[in-house]
C-alpha positions in Angstrom: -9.1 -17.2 15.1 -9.1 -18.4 18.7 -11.4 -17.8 21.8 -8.5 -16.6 23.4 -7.3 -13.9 21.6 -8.0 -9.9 21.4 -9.3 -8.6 18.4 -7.9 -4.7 18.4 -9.0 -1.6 15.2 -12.0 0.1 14.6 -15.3 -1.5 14.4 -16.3 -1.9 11.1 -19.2 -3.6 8.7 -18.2 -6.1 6.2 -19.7 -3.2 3.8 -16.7 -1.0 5.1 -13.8 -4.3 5.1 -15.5 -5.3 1.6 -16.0 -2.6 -0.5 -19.4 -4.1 -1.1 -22.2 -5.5 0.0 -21.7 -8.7 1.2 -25.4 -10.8 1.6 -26.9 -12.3 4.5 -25.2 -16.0 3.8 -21.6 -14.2 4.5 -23.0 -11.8 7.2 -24.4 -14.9 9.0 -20.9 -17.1 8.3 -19.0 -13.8 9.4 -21.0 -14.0 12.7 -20.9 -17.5 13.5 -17.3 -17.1 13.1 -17.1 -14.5 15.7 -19.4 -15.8 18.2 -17.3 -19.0 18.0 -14.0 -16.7 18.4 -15.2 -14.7 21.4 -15.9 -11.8 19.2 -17.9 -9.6 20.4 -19.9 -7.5 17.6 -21.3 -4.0 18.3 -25.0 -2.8 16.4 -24.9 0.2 14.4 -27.7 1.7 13.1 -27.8 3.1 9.3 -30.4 5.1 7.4 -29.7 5.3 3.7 -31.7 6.0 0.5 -31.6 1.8 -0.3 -31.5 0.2 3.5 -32.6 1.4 7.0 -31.7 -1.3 9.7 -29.6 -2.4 12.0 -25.6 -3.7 10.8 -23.4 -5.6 12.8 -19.9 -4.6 13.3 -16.6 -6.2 13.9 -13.1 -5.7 15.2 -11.2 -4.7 11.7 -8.2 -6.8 12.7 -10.7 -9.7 13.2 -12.1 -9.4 9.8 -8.8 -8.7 8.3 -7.8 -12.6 9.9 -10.9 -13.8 8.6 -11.0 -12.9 5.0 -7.2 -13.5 5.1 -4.7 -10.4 4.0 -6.2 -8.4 1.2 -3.6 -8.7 -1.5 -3.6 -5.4 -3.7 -2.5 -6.8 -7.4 0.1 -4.4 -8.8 -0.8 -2.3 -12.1 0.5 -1.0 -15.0 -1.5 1.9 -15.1 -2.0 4.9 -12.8 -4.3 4.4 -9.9 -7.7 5.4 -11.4 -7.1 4.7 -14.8 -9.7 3.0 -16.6 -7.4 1.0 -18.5 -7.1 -1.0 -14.9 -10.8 -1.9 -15.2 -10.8 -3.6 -18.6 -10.2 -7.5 -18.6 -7.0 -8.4 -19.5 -5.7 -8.1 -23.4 -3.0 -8.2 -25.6 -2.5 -4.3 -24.0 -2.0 -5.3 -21.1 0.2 -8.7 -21.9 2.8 -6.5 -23.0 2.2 -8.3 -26.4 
């Protein structure tokens, strides 16, 4: 992540890149990061039934580079199975 470069995709929350929410310690690292990139953030406003405020968003390609390529583990199972969820056993060791 460099000062220099241009961060290109959809603006995005770390909600939206994360699948989760991700805490004020990682939303303030995330934005330290950018500031110290050249990234510039935009403000969205969001009104749910568990949070009204204001969320920063970022280039996706940005946060892609800063949490690193997500790396989708294959599975044995369909997508959506249940039997994906469980922790690993002697099922799924092919024992």
């Amino acid at each position: 992540m460099s000062g220099n470069k241009t961060y290109n995709g959809d603006y995005i929350s770390l909600y939206d890149h994360l699948g989760h929410a991700a805490g004020n310690e990682l939303g303030q690292a995330v934005a330290y990061a950018a500031a110290k990139a050249g990234v510039k953030h935009q403000i969205r406003k969001l009104k749910t039934s568990y949070y009204t405020g204001d969320i920063f968003t970022y280039p996706s390609e940005f946060l892609d580079e800063y949490f690193g390529t997500k790396v989708v583990e294959p599975t044995k199972y369909p997508k959506g199975s249940l039997l994906n969820e469980l922790p690993p056993s002697d099922y799924q060791m092919g024992n």
